[in-house]
C-alpha positions in Angstrom: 41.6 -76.3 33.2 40.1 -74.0 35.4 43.5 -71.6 35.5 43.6 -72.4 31.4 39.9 -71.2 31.1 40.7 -68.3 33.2 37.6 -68.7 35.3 36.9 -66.2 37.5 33.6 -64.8 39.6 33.5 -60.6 39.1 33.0 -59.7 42.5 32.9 -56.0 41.5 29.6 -56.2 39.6 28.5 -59.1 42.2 28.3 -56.3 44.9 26.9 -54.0 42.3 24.0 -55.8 41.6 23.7 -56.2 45.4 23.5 -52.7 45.9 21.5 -51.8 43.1 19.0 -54.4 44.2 18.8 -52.3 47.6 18.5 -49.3 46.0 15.2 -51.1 43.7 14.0 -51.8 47.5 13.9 -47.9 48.1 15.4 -46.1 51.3 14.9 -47.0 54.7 13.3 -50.8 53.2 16.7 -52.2 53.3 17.6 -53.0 56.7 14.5 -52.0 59.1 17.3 -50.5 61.7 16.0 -48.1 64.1 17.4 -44.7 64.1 20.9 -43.9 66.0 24.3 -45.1 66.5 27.0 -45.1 63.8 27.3 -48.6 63.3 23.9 -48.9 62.3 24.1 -45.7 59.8 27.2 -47.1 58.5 25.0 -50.5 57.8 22.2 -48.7 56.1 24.9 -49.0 52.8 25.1 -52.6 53.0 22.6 -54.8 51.7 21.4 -57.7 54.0 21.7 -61.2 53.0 18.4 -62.8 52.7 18.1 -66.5 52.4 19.1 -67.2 48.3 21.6 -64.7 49.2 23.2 -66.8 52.2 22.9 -69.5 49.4 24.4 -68.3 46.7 27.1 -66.1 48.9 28.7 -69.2 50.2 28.6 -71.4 46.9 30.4 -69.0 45.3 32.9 -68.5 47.9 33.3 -71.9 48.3 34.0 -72.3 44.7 36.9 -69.9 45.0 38.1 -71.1 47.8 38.7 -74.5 46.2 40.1 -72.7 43.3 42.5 -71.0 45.6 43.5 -74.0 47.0 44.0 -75.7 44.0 46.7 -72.7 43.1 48.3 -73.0 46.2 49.1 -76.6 45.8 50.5 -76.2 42.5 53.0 -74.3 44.1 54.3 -77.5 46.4 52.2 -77.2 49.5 50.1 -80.6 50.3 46.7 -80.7 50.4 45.7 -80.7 53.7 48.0 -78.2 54.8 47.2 -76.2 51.5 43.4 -76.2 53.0 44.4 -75.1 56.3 46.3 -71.9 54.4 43.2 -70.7 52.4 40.9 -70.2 55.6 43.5 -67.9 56.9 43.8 -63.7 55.7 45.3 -63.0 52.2 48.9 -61.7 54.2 48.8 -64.9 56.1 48.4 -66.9 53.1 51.2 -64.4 51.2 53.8 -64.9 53.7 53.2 -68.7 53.6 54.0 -68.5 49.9 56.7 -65.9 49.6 57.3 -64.8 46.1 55.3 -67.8 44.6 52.1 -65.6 45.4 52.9 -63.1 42.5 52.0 -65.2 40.0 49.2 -64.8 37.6 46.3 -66.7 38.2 47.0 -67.3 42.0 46.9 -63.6 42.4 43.6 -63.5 40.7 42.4 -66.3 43.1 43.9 -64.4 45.7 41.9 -61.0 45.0 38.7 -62.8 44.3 39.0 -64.8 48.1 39.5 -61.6 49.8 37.1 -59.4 47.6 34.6 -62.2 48.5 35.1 -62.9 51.9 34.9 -59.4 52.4 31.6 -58.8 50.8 30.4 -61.7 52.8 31.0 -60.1 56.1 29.3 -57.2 54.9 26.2 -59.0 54.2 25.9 -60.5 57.4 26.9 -57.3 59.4 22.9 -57.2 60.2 23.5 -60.2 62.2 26.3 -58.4 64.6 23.8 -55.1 65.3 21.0 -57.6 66.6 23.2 -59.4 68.3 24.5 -56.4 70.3 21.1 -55.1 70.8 19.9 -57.8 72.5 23.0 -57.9 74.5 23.3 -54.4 75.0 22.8 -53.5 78.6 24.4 -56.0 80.4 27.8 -54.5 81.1 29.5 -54.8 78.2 30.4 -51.7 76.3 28.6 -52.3 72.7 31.7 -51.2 70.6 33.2 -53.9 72.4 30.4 -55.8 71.3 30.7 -55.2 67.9 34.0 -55.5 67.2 33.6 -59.0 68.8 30.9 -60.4 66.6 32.8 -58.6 63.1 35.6 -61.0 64.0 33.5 -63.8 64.6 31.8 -63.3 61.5 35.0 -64.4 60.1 35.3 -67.2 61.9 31.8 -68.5 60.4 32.2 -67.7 57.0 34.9 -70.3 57.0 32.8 -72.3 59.2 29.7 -72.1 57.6 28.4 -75.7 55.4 25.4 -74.3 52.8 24.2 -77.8 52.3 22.3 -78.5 55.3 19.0 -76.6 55.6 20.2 -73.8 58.0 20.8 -70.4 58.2 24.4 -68.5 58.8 22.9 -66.4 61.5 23.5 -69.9 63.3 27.0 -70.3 63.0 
């Protein structure tokens, strides 16, 4: 039904309205960085997740994640495994699937993941630069820092359960 329908979540005007939100907020109200580095200039034109983001951020990417995995088991892979697949990078899943990713609707599901779990990461970026500020100092080089905790960020987006009453800064 949901491939009939053509369901689909426009992640383009999703981060739009994200950014035009920021913009409502004014300069220099959106992420309360101190001045310096180019990470943190680099953050200034990304839009931090607030709570009802956090929310609404991983419902939605939940949803499409089901969706995707729902395409990918129409094309012969079990469930379980078919899970597994999902949670790793769009090439990852791609070469899993060979030429059975071209098609249609699983591209779509495909694009959505990825343009999702990218604008994701992007939200919780804040989270990386205070975490290497409070670690900064203690013999570890902060690029090294940062490129750490972007990574990781992946890890918790796929590890992160909405429906408890906590935050993703916790995961």
């Amino acid at each position: 039904r949901l491939r009939r329908n053509g369901i689909a979540i426009d992640v383009a005007a999703y981060r739009q309205n994200r950014i035009d939100a920021m913009s409502a907020r004014g300069p220099g109200s959106a992420s309360g960085l101190r001045s310096g580095g180019f990470y943190q200039m680099e953050l200034r034109r990304y839009p931090a997740m607030d709570r009802e983001e956090e929310l609404r951020m991983a419902r939605r990417y939940e949803l499409i994640r089901w969706r995707t995995q729902l395409e990918v088991e129409a094309c012969g892979i079990k469930r379980e495994a078919a899970a597994e697949l999902v949670r790793k990078s769009r090439s990852a899943i791609e070469a899993e699937l060979g030429t059975r990713s071209g098609e249609g609707y699983l591209r779509q599901c495909l694009d959505e993941l990825e343009q999702l779990r990218n604008l994701y990461v992007e939200g919780a970026l804040h989270i990386v630069l205070s975490t290497v500020v409070r670690y900064r100092g203690l013999g570890v080089d902060s690029p090294d820092l940062i490129q750490e905790g972007n990574a990781s960020l992946f890890q918790a987006i796929e590890g992160f359960d909405w429906r408890p009453n906590v935050r993703f800064k916790t995961y």
